[in-house]
C-alpha positions, -999 to +999 in steps of 0.1 A: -248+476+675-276+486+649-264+503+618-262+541+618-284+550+594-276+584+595-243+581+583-246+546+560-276+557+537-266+575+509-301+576+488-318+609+481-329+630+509-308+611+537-283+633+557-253+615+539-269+613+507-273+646+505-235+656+522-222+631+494-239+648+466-219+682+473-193+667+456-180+653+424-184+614+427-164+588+402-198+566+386-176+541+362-145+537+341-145+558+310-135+526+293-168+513+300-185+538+282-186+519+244-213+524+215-241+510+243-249+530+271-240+516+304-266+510+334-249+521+366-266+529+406-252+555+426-259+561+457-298+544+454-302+561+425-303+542+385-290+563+358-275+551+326-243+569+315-229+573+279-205+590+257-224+605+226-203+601+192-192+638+193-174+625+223-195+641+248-202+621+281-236+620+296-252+610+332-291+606+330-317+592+348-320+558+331-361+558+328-369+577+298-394+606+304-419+599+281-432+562+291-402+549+311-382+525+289-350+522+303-324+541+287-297+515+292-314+503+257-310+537+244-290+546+209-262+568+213-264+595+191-240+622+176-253+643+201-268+628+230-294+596+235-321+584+215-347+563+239-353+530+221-396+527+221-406+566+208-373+575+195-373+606+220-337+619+216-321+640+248-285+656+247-265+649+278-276+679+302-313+662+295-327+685+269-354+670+248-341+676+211-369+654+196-402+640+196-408+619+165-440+601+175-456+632+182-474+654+159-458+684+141-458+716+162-457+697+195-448+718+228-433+689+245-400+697+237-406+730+257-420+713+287-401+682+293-366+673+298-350+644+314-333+640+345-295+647+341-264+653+363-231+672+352-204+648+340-172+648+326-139+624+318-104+627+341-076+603+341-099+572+323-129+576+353-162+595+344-172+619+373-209+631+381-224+661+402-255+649+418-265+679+439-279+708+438-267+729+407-263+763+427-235+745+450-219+726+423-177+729+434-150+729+407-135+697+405-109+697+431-075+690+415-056+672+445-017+666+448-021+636+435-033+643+402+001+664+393+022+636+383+063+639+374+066+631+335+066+594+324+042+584+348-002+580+350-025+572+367-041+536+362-081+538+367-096+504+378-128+497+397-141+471+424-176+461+438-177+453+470-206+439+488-211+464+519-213+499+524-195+530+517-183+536+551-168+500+552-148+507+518-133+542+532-123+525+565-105+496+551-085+517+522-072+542+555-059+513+568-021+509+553-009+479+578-036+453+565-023+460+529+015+450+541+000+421+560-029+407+546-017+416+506+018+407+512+021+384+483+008+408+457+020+422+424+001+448+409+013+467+376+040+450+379+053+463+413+061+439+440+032+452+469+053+432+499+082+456+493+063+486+486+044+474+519+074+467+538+087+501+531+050+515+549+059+491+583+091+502+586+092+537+580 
């Protein structure tokens, strides 16, 4: 059958793009996020995300307002991102802080700001908000997230070559684990008999 577009597009202004972007989405490891800012695509969109050296983390837009230099170049700042070509430095909701090549008493600071999502740290992932800012949730603190003492959660990433839909089927899907995976051993923890445990009760 054709592909559902409905459902498998998630780029701006697309039913599930939009559906999607009512919630908080992971965008990379907080790991990645070093003294170079980190080129990432979300859901068709490219954004560059960073942790400034107050500690702050930030999800922009990764073409820089002023003449579009990819901020992937940029230099992380104590507060915010400084573009690379003009030196135009934003802070990580997107204000402009600075103009340097502009003359003294410039407005553009006023008028311009780059595009910017909500972001923030949990349990070693970064997290963005890419909807609308009046329906922004609170993060939603699942069952999962309250651990017993001793134990953490271990963030870790994959890229797969397919769509969203194909990735949310497949990890629903607890018998191909215990029969494709059976020889695994991850963190340490025999998978087969964690597996076997799934088949049989």
């Amino acid at each position: 059958p054709a592909d559902d577009l409905e459902i498998l597009q998630t780029g701006p202004n697309t039913p599930m793009g939009e559906y999607m972007r009512r919630y908080w989405q992971p965008v990379c490891l907080a790991q990645e996020l070093t003294d170079v800012p980190k080129a990432i695509r979300i859901m068709s969109e490219d954004l560059v995300a960073f942790r400034d050296r107050g500690g702050r983390v930030g999800v922009l837009h990764r073409k820089c307002a002023h003449r579009g230099t990819s901020l992937e170049f940029g230099i992380v700042q104590q507060r915010g991102i400084r573009c690379c070509y003009h030196g135009w430095h934003y802070d990580v909701d997107g204000t402009l802080l600075e103009t340097p090549a502009e003359p003294a008493g410039s407005k553009l600071k006023e008028k311009v700001c780059q595009g910017a999502y909500p972001a923030f740290e949990r349990d070693g992932l970064v997290f963005a908000y890419m909807g609308p800012p009046e329906s922004k949730p609170k993060f939603p603190v699942f069952d999962g997230y309250v651990l017993p003492a001793g134990t953490r959660l271990v963030p870790f990433s994959n890229v797969f070559d397919c769509n969203w839909l194909q990735v949310y089927e497949n990890q629903i899907d607890h018998y191909h684990t215990a029969l494709l995976h059976n020889n695994m051993t991850v963190a340490g923890v025999d998978a087969s008999a964690a597996s076997g445990a799934i088949l049989q009760g």
